[in-house]
C-alpha positions in Angstrom: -4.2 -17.0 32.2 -3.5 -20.0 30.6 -3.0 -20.3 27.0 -6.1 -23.2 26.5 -8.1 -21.1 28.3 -7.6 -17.8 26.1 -8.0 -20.0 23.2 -11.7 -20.9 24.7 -12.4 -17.4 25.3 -11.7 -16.9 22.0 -13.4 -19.7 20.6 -16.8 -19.0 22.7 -17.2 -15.7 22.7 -15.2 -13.4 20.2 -15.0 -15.2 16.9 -18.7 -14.7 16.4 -18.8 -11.5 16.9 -18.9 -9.5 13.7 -15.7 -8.0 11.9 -16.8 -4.6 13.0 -16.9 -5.8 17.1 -13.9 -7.5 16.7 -11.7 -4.6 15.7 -13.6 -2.6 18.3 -12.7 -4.9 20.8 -8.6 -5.2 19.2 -8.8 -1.5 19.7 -9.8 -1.7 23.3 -6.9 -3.6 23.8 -4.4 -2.5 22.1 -5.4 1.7 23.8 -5.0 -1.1 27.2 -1.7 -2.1 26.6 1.4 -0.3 27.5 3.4 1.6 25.3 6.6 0.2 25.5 4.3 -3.1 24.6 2.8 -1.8 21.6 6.1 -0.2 20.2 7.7 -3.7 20.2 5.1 -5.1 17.8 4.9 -1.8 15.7 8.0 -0.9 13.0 9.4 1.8 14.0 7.7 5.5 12.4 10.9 7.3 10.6 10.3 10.8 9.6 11.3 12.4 5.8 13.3 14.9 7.6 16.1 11.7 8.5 16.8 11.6 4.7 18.1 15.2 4.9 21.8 15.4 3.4 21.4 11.3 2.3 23.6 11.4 -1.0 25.2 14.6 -0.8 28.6 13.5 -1.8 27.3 12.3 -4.8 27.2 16.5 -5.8 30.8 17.4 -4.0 32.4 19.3 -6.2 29.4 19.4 -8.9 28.1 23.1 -10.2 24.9 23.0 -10.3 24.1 25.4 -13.1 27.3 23.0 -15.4 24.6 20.3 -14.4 21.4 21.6 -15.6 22.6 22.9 -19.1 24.3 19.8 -19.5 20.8 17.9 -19.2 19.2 21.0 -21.6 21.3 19.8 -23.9 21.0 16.3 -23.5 17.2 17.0 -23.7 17.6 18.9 -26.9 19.8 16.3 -28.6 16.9 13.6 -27.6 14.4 16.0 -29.1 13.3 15.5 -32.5 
């Protein structure tokens, strides 16, 4: 279909339909399109679990119980 002619579809018969229509109808299509489609124009959905591990090197060599007294007693010094 050519481009002037969506435009007039457009023009004549969905922009005065009301808000609520209109999303309707942007569902419709969007649940009509493929899937490989609709991924392209979505960012991509990441999952928490990825950031598993991020940063560990950061703690290499660190003892964790060192660690948390040394903030206690950073936390008591700041006290007043």
């Amino acid at each position: 279909m050519a481009e002037a002619a969506i435009a007039d579809i457009y023009q004549e018969h969905i922009r005065a339909l009301p808000v609520a229509d209109r999303r309707a109808l942007l569902e419709m299509i969007e649940a009509d399109l493929p899937d490989a489609q609709v991924s392209r124009t979505r960012s991509p959905r990441h999952s928490i679990l990825e950031l598993h591990g991020l940063g560990k090197e950061i703690w290499e060599g660190v003892n964790a119980q060192t660690y948390i007294d040394e903030l206690r007693d950073e936390w008591s010094e700041r006290s007043p």
